[in-house]
N, C-alpha and C positions, 0 to 999 in steps of 0.2 A: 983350082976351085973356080967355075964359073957363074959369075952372080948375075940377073939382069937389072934394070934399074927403071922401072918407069915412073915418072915425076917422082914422090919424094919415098916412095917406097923402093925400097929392093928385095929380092927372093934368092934363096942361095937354092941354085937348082942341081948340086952337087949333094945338096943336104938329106941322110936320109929322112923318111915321113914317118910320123910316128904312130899316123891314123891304123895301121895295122896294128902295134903292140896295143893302141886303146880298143880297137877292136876286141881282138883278142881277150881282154883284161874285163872288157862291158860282157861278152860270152862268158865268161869262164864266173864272175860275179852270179852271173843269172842261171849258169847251172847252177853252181854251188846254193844259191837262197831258193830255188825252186826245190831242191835235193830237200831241204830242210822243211820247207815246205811242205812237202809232200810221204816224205818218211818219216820225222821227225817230230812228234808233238809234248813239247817240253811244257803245253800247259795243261794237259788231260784234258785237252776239248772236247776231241773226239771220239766215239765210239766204233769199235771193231779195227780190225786192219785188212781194208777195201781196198789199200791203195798197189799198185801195181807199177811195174815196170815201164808197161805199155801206155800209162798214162804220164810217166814222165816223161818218155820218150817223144811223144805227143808235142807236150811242149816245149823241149828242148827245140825242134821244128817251128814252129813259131815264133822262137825267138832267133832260128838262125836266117828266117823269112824275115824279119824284121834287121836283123843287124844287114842284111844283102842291100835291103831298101835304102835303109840310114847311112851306109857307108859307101854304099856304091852309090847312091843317086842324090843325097844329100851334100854328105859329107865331103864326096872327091869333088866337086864343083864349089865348094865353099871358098877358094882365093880368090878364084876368079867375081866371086858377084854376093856380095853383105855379105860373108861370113860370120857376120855380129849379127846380124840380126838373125840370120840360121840358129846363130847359137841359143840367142831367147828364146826364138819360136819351139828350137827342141826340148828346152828346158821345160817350156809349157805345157806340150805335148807327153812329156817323161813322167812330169811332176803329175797330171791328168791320170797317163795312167796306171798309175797306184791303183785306181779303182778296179782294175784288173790284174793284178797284180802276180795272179798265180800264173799269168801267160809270162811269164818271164821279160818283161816288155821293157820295166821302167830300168834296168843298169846297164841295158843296150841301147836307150834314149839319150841316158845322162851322157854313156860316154861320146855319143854323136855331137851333144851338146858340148863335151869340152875339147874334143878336136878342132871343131869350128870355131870356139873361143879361139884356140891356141894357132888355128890359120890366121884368123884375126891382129893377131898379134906379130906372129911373122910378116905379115904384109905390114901391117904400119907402123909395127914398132912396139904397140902399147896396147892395151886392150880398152875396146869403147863401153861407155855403160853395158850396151845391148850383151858384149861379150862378159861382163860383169855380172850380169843377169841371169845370163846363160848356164855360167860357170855355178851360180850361187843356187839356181833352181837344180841343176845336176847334182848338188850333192845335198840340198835338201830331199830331194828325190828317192836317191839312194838311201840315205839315212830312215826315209818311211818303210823304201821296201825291204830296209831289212829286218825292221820293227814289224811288218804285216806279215814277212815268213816265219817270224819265230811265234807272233801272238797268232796269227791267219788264220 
């Protein structure tokens, strides 16, 4: 196993990452609450059945344009430079957009947000408030989008 060590942090770079499985796991969340979303109305809101394939399809797209962003241009530079504060800033950005919610956006945010947490914590050890924040808006996040796909 080889670790490096600069001042009081170390990085085990032997270690697998785990930003793919959260990847993954923020995808597969925002299919699954889009699906419901979109098929699914458990509160008789709506009338007829308008909805279509092609418009889930639609946004499934959208959110895999968004997890490429958050994960490849966010996320994978997060050891190297605040990754606590990445992590609040996505939390903020996640938590925001609920307001769009049927874009599949916000359980691809959260999980940007707690990768970056969890860099955070790899590198020094501990998680900083920012990471703290980060972590705690990701999953208040999630919790609304999954309250706006079933009431939506």
């Amino acid at each position: 196993m080889s670790t490096t060590s600069t001042g009081t942090s170390s990085v085990d770079q032997s270690a697998p990452s785990r930003n793919p499985l959260l990847a993954v796991l923020g995808f597969a969340a925002s299919a699954v609450l889009t699906a419901m979303g979109t098929f699914w109305d458990l509160t008789d809101n709506e009338t007829g059945d308008d909805h279509n394939i092609g418009e889930y399809l639609f946004v499934l797209g959208i959110a895999a344009v968004a997890l490429a962003i958050v994960f490849g241009l966010v996320v994978r530079g997060a050891a190297a430079g605040n990754p606590g504060r990445r992590a609040a800033i996505l939390g903020v950005v996640g938590f925001l957009s609920n307001a769009v919610f049927w874009a599949g956006l916000p359980s691809v945010i959260a999980a940007g947000a707690v990768a970056c947490a969890l860099a955070q914590k790899d590198r020094d050890g501990a998680l900083s408030g920012a990471s703290k924040a980060g972590i705690g808006l990701a999953v208040v996040t999630f919790a609304a989008a999954v309250v706006l796909a079933i009431t939506g």
